[in-house]
KEKOLVO-90269 format. One record per atom (N, C-alpha, C): x negated, y, z negated. Coordinates in pm, whole numbers, padded with zeros to 5 digits, always signed. Layout:
residues N
XYZ ...
This chain:
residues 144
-04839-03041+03632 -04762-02982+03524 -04671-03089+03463 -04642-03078+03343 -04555-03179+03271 -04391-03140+03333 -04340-03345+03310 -04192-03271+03343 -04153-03207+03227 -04007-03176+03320 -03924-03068+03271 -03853-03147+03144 -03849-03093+03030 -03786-03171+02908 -03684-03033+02818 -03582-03068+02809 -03459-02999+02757 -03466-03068+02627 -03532-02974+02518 -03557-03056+02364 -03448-03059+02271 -03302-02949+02369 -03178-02990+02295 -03041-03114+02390 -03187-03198+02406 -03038-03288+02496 -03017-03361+02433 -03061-03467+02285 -02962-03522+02233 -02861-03400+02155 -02841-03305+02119 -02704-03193+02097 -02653-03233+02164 -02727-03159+02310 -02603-03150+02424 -02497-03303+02426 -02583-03378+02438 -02516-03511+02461 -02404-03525+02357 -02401-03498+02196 -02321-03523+02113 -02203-03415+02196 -02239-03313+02201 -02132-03215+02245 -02031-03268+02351 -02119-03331+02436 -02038-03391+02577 -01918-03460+02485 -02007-03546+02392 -01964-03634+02336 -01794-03647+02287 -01843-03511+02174 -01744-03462+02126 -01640-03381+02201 -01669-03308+02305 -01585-03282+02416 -01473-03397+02413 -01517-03498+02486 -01457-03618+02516 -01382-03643+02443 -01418-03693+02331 -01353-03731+02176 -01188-03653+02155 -01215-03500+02172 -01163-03399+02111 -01027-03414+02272 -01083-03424+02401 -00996-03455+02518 -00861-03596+02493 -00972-03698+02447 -00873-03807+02388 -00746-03735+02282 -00803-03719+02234 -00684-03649+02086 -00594-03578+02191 -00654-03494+02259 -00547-03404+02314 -00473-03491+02423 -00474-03592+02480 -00431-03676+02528 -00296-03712+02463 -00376-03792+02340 -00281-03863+02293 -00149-03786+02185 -00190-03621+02203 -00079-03609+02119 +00018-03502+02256 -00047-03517+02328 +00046-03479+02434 +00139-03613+02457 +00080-03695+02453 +00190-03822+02486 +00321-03877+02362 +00252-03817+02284 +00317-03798+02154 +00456-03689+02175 +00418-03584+02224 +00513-03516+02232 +00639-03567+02351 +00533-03617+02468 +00653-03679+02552 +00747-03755+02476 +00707-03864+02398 +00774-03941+02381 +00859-03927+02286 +00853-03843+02183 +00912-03716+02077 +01025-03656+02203 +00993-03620+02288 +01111-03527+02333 +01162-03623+02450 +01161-03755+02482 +01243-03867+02573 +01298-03903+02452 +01275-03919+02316 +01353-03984+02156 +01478-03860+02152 +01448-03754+02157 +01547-03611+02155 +01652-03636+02262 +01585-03622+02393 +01680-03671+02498 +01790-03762+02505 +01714-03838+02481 +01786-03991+02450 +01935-04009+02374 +01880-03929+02212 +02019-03953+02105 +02072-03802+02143 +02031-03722+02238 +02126-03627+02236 +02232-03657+02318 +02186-03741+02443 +02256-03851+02524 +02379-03922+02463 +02326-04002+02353 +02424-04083+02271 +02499-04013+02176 +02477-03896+02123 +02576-03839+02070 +02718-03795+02155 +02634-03728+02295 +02739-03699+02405 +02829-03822+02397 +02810-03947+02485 +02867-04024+02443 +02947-04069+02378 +02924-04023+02239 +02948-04064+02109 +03097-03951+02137 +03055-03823+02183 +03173-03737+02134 +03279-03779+02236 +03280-03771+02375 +03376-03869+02430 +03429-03959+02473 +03403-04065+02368 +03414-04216+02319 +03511-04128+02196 +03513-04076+02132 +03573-04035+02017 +03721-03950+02033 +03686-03930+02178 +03827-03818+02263 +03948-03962+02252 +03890-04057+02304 +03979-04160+02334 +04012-04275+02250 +03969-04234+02137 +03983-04330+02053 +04100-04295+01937 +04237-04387+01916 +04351-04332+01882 +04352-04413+01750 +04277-04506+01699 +04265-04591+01564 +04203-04474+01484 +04287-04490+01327 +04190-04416+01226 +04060-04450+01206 +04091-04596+01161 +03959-04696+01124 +03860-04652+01266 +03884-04697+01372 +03766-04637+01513 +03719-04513+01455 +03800-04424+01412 +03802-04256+01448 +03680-04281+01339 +03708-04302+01215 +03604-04311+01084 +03491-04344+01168 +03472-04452+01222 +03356-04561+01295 +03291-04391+01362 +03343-04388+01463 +03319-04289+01508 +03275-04119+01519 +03335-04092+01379 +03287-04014+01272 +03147-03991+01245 +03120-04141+01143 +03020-04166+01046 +02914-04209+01194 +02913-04230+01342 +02856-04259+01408 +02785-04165+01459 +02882-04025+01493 +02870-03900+01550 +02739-03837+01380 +02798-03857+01297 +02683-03802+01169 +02571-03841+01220 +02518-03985+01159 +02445-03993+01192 +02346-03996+01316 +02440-03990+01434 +02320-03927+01515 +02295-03793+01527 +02361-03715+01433 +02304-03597+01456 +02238-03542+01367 +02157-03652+01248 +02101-03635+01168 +01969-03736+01217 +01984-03798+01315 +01887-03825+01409 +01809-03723+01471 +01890-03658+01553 +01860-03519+01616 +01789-03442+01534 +01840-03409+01454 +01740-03311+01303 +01630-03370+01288 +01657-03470+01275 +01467-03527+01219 +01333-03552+01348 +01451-03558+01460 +01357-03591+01605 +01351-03457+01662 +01394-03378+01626 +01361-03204+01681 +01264-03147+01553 +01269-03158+01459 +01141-03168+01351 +01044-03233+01407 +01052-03347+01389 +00925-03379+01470 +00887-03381+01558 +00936-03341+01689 +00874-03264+01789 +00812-03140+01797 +00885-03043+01673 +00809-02961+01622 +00681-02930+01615 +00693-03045+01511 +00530-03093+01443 +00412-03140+01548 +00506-03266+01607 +00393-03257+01748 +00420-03170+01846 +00447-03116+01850 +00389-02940+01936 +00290-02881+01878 +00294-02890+01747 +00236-02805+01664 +00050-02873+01672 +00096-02987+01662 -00064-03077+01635 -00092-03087+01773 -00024-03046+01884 -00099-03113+02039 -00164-02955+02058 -00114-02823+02024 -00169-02696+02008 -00303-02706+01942 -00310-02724+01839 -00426-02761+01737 -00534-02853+01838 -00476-02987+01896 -00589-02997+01971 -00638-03013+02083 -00544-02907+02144 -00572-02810+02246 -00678-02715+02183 -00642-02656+02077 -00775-02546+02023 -00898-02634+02020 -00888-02738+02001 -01009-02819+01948 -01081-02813+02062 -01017-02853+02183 -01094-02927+02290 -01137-02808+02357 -01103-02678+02349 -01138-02554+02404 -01270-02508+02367 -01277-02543+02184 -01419-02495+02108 -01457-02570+02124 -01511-02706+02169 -01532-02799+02195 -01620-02801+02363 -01537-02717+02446 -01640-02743+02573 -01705-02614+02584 -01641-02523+02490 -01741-02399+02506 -01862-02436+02403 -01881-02504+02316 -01976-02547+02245 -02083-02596+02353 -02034-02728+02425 -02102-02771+02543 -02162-02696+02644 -02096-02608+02672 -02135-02506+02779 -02219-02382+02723 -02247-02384+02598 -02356-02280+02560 -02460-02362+02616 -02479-02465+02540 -02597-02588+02565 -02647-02597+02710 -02538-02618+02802 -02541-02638+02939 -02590-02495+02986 -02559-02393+02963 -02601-02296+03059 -02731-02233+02929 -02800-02313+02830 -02925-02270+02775 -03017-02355+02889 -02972-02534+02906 -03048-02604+02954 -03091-02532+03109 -03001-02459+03193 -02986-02467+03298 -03122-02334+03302 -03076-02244+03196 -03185-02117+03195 -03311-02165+03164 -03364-02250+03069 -03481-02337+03044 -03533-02360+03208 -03461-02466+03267 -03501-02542+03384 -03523-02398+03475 -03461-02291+03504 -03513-02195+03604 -03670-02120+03556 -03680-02123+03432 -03801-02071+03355 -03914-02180+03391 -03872-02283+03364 -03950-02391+03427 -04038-02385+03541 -03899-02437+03648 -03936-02407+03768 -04011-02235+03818 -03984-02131+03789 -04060-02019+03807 -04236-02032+03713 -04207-02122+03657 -04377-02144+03605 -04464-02221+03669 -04322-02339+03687 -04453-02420+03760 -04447-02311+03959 -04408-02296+04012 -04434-02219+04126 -04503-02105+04076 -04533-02075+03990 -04631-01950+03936 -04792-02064+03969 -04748-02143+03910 -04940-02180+03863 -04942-02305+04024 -04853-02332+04093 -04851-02365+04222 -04933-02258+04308 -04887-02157+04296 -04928-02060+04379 -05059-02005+04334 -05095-01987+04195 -05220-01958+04108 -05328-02067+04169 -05315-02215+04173 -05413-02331+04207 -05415-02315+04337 -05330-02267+04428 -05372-02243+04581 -05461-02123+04601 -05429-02021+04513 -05536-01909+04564 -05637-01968+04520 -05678-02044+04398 -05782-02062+04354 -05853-02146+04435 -05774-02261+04509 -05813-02294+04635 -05909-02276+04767 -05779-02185+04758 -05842-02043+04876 -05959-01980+04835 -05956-01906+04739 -06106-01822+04713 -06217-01968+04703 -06232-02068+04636 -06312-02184+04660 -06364-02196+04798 -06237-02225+04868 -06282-02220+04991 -06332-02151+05081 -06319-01985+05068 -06377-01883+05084 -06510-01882+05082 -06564-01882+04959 -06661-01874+04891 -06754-01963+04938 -06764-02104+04978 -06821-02212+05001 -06865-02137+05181 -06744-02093+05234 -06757-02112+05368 -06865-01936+05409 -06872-01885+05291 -06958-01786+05311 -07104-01753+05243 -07130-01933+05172 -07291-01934+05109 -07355-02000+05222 
């Protein structure tokens, strides 16, 4: 009997493929978000800082410094909690990706797997068909 041949395995293979592909992304925007929310951490850190550094500081001119220091990091904060947002938002997205992505694969995989049992139950069909035929041959011979 011929081997066993799965006539959708270059698909499957792209699928693996794209699995993979779609795993990277989700990788990398998970790391994205870490590093989005150690940037948050960080200047929320330095604002603290910032505010009592500012308790003890008895100069106007400092106090201004200190002021316009305290602003802007908390217009830091605004734009680095936005964009953590956003990458939350895009590491979700491809999280969805990589989900449709291995269930795509896994149709493929559990078509190939049903193929190969159809297979195998054929060829042990005509295994067992060429032995009787065998048998009655041999039968037959041993009773002319």
């Amino acid at each position: 009997m011929k081997k066993f041949q799965f006539r959708l395995e270059q698909v499957l293979q792209q699928r693996v493929a794209k699995e993979e592909q779609t795993l990277l992304e989700q990788v990398k925007a998970q790391q994205e978000c870490l590093n989005c929310r150690q940037s948050l951490e960080e200047t929320h850190y330095k604002l603290e800082e910032a505010v009592r550094f500012s308790e003890k500081v008895a100069q106007p001119d400092e106090q201004l410094h200190s002021l316009l220091y305290r602003e802007h990091l908390q217009l830091t904060l605004d734009r680095q909690s936005k964009m953590l947002d956003r990458a939350q938002e895009i590491l979700e997205l491809r999280r969805e990706a990589t989900v449709k992505a291995r269930q795509e694969r896994m149709v493929l995989e559990k078509l190939k797997e049903k193929q190969w049992n159809q297979y195998k139950e054929q060829e042990a069909y005509l295994e067992s068909k060429e032995i009787d035929e065998l048998a009655t041959l041999g039968y037959a011979r041993a009773h002319h």
